[in-house]
N, C-alpha and C positions, 0 to 999 in steps of 0.2 A: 547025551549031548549030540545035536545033530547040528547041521547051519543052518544058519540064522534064518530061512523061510521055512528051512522043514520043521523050527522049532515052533515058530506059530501053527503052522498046520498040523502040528501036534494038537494046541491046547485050544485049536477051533473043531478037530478031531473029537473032542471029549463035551464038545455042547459051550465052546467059552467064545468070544468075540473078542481079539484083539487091539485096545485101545491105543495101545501107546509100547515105543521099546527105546531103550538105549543098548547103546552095543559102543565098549571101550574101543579104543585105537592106541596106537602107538607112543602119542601124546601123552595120551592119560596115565599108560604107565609107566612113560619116561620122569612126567610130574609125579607121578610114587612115588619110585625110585631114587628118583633123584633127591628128594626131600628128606630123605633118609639118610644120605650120602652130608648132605648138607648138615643135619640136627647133629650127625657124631662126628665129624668136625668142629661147630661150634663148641659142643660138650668138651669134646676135647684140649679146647683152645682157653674155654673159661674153668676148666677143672685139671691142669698138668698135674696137678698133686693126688691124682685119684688112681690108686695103683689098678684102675681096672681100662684104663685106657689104651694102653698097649693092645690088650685083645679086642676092647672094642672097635677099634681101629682095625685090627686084622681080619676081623669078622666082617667087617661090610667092604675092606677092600676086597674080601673073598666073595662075598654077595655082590658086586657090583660086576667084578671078574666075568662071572657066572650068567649075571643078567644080561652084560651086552657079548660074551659069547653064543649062548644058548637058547633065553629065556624071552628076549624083548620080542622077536620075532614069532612067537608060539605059543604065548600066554593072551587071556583076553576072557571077558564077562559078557553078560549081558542082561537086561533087566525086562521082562515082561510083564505089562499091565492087563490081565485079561477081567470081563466083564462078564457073569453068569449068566445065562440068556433065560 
């Protein structure tokens, strides 16, 4: 994994042409995240009687914990389109 220009001049390196890239932000995996945060709450709200609740709930406040300690700021993808020349 290099940044995001050395990573095309990698795969123009190897004979490929660069069409197209996406590259995540902040945004993108806030909306993850957060969507996640969201479904086990719901879950939790439409299922009190599911004795697996308790942990599910502990699990992603631990994940969440974790994410805007650590994670939001240091995580991130990207998707490259290259074309075979």
């Amino acid at each position: 994994m290099a940044p995001h220009k050395d990573n095309i001049k990698i795969g123009e390196g190897e004979g490929l042409r660069c069409l197209y890239t996406i590259v995540s932000n902040e945004d993108d995996w806030d909306n993850y995240e957060s969507l996640q945060w969201w479904a086990a709450d719901d879950y939790a709200r439409v299922h009190p009687e599911d004795p697996d609740v308790p942990e599910l709930l502990e699990r992603i406040a631990k994940e969440k914990e974790t994410y805007l300690k650590w994670r939001r700021e240091t995580i991130g993808w990207a998707i490259y389109v290259f074309r075979k020349l």
